[in-house]
C-alpha positions in Angstrom: 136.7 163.9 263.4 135.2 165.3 260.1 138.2 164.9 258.3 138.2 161.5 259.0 134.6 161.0 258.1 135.3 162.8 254.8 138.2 160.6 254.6 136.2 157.4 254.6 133.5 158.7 252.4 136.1 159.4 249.6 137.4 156.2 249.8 134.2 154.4 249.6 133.0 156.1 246.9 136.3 155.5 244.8 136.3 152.0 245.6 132.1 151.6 244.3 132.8 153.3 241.0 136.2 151.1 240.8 134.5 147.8 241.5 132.2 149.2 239.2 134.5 149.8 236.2 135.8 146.7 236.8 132.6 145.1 235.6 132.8 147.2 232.2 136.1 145.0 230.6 133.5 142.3 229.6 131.9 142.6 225.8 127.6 143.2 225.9 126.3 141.6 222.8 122.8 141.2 222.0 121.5 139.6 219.1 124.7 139.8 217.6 125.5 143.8 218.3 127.1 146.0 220.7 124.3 147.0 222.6 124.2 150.9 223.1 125.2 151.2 226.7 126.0 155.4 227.2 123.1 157.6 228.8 122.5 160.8 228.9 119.4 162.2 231.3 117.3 165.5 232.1 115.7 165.9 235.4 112.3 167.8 234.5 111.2 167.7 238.2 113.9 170.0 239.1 113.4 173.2 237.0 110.1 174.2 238.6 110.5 172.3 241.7 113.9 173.6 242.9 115.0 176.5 239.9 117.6 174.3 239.4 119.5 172.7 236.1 120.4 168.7 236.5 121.4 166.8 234.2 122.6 162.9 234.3 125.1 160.6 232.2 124.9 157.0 233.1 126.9 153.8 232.2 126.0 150.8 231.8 128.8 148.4 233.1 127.1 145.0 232.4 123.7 144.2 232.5 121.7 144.4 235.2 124.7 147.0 236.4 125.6 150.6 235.9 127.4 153.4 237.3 126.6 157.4 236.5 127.0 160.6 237.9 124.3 163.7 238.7 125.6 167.3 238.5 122.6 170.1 239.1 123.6 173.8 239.7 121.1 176.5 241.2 119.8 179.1 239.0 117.7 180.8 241.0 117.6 184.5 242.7 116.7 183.4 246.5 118.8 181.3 248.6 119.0 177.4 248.3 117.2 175.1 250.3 118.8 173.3 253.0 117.3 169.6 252.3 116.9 169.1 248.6 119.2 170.5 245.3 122.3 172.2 246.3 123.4 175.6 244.7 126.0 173.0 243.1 126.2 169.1 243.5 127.9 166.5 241.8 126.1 163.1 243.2 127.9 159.7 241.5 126.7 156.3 242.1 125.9 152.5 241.5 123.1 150.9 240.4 121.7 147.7 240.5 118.4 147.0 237.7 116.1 144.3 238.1 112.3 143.2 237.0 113.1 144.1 233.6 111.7 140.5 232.2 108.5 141.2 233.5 107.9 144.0 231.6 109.4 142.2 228.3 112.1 144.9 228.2 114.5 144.4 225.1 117.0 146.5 226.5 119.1 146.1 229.2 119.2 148.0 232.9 115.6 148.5 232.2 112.9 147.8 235.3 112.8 148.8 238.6 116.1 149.9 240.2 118.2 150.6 243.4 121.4 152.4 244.2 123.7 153.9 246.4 124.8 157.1 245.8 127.5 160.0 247.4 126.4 163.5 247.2 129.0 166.5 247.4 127.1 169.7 247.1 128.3 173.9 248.0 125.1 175.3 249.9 125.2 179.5 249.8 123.3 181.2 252.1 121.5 178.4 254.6 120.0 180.1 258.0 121.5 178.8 261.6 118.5 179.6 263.5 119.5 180.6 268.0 117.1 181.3 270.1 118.2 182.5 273.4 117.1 183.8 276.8 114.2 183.2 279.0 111.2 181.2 278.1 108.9 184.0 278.1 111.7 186.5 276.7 113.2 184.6 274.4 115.6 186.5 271.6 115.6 184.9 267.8 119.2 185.3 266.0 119.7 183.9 262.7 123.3 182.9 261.2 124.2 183.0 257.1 126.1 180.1 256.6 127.8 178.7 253.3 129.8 175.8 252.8 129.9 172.3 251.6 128.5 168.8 252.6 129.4 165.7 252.0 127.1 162.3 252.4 125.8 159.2 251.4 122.5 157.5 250.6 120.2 155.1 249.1 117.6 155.7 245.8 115.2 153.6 244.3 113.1 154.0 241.7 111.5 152.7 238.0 112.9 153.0 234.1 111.3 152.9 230.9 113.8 152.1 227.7 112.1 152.2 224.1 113.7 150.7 221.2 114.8 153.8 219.9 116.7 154.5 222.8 114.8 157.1 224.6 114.6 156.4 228.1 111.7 157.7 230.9 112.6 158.1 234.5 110.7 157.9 237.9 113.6 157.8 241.1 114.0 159.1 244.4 117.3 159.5 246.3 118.2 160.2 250.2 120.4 160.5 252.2 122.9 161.6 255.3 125.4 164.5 255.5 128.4 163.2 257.2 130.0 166.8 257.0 126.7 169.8 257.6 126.6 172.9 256.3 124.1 174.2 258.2 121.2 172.5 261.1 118.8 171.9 258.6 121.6 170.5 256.1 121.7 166.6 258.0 120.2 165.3 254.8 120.1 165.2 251.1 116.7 164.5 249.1 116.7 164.4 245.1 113.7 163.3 243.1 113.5 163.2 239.4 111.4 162.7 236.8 113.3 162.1 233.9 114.1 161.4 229.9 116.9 160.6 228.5 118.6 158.9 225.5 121.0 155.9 225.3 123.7 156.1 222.7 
């Protein structure tokens, strides 16, 4: 059963960022110039929040569309946590921007955003909690597990472009492990706060 459901993951992630790419063959031009359309991004939120390094490069197919890919790593001392940044993840995924006019934005895949995303991430050292036994009596055993998950999920979220490139992010992402590492390892949450630069 899990190999299937890993089966079908893979696939639809390959044929997102395909579709995707598909998208990038036509020419941007704005006001007569190739409009920057690479970025790179560093999640500040998840240093202190997580003692994790994540950084982000981004794509940006045709406008309002772009396609990118999140890789963190733990750098911690204590075990991971089961919910949030794994001890490594790679997370790619699509995105669609929009609301951008409203804000005057003269750049492109500016404005409020949403996407769905695929998260593969190694978890080291997540607890299997048992309890067993009578009510009254009841024994606690705990489990070291590591492995890897696999899932897929939603984000949302708000970006800020200035006309020197520098870019300012606000984005939350979640969602479902098909394949669990552990019993508290059924979902994936990322938030960011980030800036980047468009090049």
């Amino acid at each position: 059963m899990m190999p299937q459901l890993l089966t079908k993951l893979t696939l639809l992630t390959i044929f997102l960022t395909l579709s995707s790419l598909g998208l990038a063959a036509q020419m941007r031009v704005e006001s007569s110039r190739q409009v920057q359309c690479h970025e790179v991004r560093l999640n500040l939120l998840a240093l202190p929040y997580a003692s994790e390094l994540s950084a982000e490069y981004e794509y940006a197919t045709a406008s309002p569309f772009s396609i990118g890919c999140t890789v963190s790593a733990y750098i911690g001392d204590e075990s991971a946590n089961g919910l949030s940044f794994p001890t490594f993840g790679v997370m790619p995924y699509c995105r669609w921007y929009f609301g951008g006019n409203r804000f005057a934005f003269k750049r492109p895949n500016a404005g409020f955003l949403i996407e769905v995303n695929s998260a593969i991430g190694y978890y080291d050292k997540l607890k299997n909690v048992h309890y067993s036994g009578p009510w009254m009596e009841r024994k606690r055993t705990e489990e070291i597990v590591s492995g890897t998950s696999c899932g897929i999920g939603l984000g949302a979220g708000f970006k800020y472009i200035t006309q020197s490139g520098w870019s300012a992010e606000a984005s939350l992402r979640m969602g479902i492990n098909l394949v669990q590492v552990a019993q508290w390892n059924f979902a994936y949450i990322y938030p960011a706060i980030s800036v980047g630069h468009y090049f």
